[in-house]
C-alpha positions as CSV (number, residue, x, y, z in Angstrom):
1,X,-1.7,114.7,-9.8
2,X,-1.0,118.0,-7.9
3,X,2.1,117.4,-5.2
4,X,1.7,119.7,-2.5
5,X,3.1,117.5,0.5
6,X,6.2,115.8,1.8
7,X,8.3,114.8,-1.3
8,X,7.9,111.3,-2.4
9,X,10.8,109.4,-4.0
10,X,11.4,106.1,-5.6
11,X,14.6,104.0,-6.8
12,X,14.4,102.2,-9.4
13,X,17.3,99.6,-10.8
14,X,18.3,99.6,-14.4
15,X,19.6,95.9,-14.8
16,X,22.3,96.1,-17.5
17,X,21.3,94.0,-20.6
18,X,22.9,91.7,-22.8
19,X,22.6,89.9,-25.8
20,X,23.2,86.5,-25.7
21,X,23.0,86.3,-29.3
22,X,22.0,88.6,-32.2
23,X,21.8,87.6,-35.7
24,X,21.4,90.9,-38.2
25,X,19.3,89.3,-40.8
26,X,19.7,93.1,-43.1
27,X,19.1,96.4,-43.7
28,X,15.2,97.5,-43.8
29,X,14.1,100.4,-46.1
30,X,13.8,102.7,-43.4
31,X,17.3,102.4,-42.5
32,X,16.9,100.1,-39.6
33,X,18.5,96.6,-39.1
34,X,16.5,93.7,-39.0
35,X,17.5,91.6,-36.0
36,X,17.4,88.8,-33.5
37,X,18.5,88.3,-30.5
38,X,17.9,86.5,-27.0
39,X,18.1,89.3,-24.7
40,X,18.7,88.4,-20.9
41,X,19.6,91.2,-17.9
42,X,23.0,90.7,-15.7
43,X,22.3,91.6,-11.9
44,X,24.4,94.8,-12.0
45,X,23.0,98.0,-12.4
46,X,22.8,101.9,-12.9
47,X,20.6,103.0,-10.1
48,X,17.4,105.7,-10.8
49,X,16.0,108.1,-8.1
50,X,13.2,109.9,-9.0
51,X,11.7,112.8,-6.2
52,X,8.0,113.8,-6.8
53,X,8.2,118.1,-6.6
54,X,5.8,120.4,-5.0
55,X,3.8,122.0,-7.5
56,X,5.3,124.5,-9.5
57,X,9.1,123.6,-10.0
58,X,10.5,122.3,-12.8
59,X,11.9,118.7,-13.7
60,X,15.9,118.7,-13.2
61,X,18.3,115.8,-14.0
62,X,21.8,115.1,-12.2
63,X,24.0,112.4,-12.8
64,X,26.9,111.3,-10.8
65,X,28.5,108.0,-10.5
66,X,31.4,106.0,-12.2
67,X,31.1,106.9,-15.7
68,X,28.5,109.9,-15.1
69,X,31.6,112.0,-16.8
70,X,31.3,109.7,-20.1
71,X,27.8,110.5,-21.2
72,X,28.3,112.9,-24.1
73,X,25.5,115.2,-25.6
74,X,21.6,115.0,-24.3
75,X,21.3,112.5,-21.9
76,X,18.7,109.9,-22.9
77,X,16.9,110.3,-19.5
78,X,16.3,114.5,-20.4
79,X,14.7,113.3,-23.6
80,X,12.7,111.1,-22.0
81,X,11.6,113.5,-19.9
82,X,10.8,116.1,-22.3
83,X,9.0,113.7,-23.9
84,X,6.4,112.8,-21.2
85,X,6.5,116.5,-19.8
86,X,5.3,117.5,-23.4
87,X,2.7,114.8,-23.8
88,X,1.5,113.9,-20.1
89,X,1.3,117.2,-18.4
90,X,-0.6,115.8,-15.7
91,X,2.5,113.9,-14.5
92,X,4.5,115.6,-11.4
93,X,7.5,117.5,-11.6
94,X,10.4,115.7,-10.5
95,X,14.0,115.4,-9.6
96,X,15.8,112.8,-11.6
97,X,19.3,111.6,-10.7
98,X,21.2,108.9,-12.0
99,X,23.9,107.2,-10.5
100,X,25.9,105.8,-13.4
101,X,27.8,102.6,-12.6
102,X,27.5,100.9,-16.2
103,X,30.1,101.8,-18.8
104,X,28.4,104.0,-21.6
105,X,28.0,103.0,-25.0
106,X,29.2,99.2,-24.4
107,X,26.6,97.1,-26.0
108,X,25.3,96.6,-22.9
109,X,22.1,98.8,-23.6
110,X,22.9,101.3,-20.2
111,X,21.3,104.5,-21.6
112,X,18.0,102.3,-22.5
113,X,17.9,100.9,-19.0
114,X,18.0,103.7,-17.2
115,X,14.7,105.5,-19.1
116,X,13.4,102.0,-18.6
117,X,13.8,102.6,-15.2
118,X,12.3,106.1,-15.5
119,X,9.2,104.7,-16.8
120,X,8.4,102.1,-14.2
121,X,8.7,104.8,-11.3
122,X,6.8,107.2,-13.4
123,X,4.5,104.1,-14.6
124,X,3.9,103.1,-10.6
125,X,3.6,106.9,-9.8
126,X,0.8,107.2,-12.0
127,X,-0.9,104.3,-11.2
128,X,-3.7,106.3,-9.0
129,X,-3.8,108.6,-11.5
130,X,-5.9,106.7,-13.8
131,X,-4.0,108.2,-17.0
132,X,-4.2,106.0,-19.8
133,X,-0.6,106.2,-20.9
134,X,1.0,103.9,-23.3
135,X,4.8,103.4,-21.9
136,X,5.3,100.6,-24.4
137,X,4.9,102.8,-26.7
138,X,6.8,106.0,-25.4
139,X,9.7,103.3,-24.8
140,X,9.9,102.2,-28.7
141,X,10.0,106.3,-29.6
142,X,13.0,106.7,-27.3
143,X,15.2,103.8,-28.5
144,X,14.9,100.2,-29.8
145,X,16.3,98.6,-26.9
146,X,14.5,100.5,-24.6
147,X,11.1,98.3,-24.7
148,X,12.8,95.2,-23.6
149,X,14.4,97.1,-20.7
150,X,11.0,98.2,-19.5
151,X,10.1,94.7,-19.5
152,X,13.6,94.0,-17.7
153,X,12.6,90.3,-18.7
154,X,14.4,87.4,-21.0
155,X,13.3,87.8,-24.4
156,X,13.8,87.2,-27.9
157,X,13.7,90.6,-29.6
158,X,13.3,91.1,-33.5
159,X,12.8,93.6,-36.0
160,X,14.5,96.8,-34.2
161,X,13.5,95.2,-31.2
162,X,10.4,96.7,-31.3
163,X,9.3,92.3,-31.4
164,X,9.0,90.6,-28.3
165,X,8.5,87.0,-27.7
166,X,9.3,86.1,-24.2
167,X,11.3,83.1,-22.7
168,X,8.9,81.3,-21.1
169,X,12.2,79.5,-18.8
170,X,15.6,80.4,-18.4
171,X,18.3,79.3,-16.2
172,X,19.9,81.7,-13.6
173,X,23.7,81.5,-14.9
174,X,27.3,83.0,-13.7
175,X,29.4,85.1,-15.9
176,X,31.9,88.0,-16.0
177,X,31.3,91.2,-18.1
178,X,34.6,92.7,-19.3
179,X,34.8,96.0,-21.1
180,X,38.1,98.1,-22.3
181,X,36.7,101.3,-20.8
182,X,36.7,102.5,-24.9
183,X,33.4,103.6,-25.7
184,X,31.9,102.3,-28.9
185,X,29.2,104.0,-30.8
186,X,26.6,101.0,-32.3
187,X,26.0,103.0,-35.7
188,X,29.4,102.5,-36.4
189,X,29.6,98.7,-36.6
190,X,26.2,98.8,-38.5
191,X,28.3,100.6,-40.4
192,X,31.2,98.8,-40.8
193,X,28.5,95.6,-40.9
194,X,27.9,96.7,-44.6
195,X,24.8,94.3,-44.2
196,X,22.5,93.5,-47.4
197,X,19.1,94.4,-47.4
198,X,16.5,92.4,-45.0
199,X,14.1,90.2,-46.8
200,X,10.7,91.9,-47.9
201,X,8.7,89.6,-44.7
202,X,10.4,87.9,-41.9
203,X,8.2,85.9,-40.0
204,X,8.1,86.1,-36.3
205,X,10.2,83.3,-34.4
206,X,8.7,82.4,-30.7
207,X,11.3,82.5,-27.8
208,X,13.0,79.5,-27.0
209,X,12.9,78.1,-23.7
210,X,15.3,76.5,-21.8
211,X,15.6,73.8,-18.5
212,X,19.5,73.8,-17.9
213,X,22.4,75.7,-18.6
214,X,23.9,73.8,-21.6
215,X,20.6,74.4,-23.8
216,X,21.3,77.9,-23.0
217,X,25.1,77.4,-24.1
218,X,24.3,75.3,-27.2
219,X,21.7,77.8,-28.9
220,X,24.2,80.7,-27.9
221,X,27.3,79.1,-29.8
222,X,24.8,78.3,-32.3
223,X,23.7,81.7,-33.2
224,X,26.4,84.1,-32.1
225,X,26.9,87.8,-32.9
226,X,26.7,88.2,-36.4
227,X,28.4,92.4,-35.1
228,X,31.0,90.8,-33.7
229,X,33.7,91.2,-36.6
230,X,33.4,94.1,-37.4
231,X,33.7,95.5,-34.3
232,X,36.7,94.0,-33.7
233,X,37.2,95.5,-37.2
234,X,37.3,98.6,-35.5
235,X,38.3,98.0,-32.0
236,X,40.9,94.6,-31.8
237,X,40.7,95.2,-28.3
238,X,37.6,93.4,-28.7
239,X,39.4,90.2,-29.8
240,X,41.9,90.2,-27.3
241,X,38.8,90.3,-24.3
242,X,36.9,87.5,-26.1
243,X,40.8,85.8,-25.8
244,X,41.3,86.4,-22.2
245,X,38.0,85.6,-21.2
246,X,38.4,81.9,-23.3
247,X,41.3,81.4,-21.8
248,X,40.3,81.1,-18.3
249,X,39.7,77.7,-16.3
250,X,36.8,77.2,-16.1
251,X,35.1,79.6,-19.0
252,X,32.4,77.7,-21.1
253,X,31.8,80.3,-23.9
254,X,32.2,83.6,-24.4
255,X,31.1,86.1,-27.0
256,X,30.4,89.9,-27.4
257,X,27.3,92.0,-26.2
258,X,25.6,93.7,-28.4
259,X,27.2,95.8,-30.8
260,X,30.5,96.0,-27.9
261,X,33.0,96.8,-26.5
262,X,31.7,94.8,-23.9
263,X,32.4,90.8,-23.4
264,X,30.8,87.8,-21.1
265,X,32.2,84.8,-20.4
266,X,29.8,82.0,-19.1
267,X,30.7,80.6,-16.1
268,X,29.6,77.0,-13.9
269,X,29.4,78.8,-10.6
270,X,29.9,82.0,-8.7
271,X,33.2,80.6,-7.1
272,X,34.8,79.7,-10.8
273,X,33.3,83.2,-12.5
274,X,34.9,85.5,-9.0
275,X,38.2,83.5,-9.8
276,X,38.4,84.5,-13.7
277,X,37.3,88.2,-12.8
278,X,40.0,88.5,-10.0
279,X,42.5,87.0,-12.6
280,X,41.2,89.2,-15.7
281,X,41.9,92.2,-13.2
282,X,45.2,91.7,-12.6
283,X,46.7,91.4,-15.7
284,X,44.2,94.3,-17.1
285,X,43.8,96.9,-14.8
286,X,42.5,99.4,-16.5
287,X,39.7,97.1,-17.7
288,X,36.4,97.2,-16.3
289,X,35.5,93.5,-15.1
290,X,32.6,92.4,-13.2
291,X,31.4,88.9,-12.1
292,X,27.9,88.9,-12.2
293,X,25.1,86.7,-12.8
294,X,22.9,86.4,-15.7
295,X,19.3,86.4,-14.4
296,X,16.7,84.1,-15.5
297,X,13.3,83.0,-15.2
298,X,14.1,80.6,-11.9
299,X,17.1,81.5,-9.5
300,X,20.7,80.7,-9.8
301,X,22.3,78.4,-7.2
């Protein structure tokens, strides 16, 4: 796909993600966890711009934003890109930039997002092209939460999350994502997790689905975050979030994302989850809280 006129560019959103549960169910013999969770996307966002180059440059990345500074090492988005330049020549050079907005390594799956977002523009770009590329598959080489975020759709995720069932219905809901601005690296609490080993087969669960918020509530206080203690195991500043956010009026559960730092508290309605965030902010300023909304299968009110 030779680019020889104006420059073409596309945004693309990378919706942050959170678990609304995740059970760890062991270790597997190839060293990964076995897992299950009910993965839904909050509607706040990194934001991906991608500029289609004249033949003959090179791809170049830049990253600015919030927490650009707090990505450490390779970006996930170069590798990405090496990846596809190596494999899919054919694609067209481009000019990546991010615009960072998410905190990084929060349980929140940021870095996976924002290749997810890669791939759809690069997907959509090469939609003419009539290459039969396998982005599924590219997304499961790049990380194991990066498949769902291609999908950006609520799903119940197993093995590494390479597993996807998804929700058929879920209900838009209100929350407020609260994070200690402490990054918090996930291979640490598997770690510290110490799980067993996974059974030898696990059979495949199909996603629930849900009509109203308090089936949503109910099957997230009854499955949890099996990562959740021992990441406040090694950072209590987990603990005292999950506290703060329990303790506000109005706040009808509240558990950890992921593998953390980051927290959600539930909410009834916009006005109720603003309130808690405005109140979580004053008494924490140097916390990052956002009142968001979780985003489901059939809008929120």
């Amino acid at each position: 796909m030779p680019n020889d006129g104006p420059a073409m560019t596309r945004i693309e959103l990378a919706y942050a993600k959170v678990n609304l549960t995740l059970r760890v169910l062991g270790r597997r013999s190839d060293g990964y966890h076995e897992l299950a969770s009910l993965v839904a996307f909050a509607d706040i966002s990194d934001t991906v711009t991608v500029t289609m180059l004249p033949a003959g440059n090179a791809d170049r990345l830049t990253v600015t934003g919030p927490f650009g500074d707090g990505i450490a090492g390779e970006n996930l988005l170069a590798r990405a890109m090496a990846l596809l330049r190596a494999g899919y020549p054919q694609l067209p050079a481009n000019a990546v930039h991010l615009e960072k907005h998410l905190p990084v390594a929060a349980g929140l799956g940021g870095g996976s997002a924002d290749v997810a977002a890669l791939l759809r523009i690069m997907r959509g770009l090469d939609a003419a092209g009539g290459a039969d590329i396998p982005w599924m598959k590219i997304a499961a080489q790049l990380g194991s939460d990066v498949p769902v975020c291609l999908a950006c759709r609520p799903a119940l995720i197993q093995g590494r999350g390479e597993r996807m069932s998804f929700v058929s219905a879920l209900p838009g809901m209100h929350a407020v994502l609260v994070n200690p601005r402490i990054p918090l690296s996930t291979a640490s609490v598997f770690a510290a997790l110490h799980a067993g080993p996974a059974p030898h087969s696990v059979a495949d669960c199909r996603a629930p689905s849900f009509t109203r918020p308090d089936e949503v509530l109910s099957f997230m206080r009854e499955h949890g975050n099996d990562m959740e203690s021992a990441a406040i195991g090694l950072l209590p500043a987990i603990g005292e979030i999950k506290a703060v956010l329990t303790g506000q009026t109005g706040c009808l559960h509240a558990a950890m994302s992921g593998s953390g730092p980051t927290c959600f508290g539930m909410f009834a309605s916009e006005a109720a989850a603003r309130r808690a965030a405005a109140a979580i902010a004053a008494v924490r300023p140097l916390w990052w809280v956002k009142p968001t909304r979780i985003i489901g299968t059939r809008r929120v009110d």
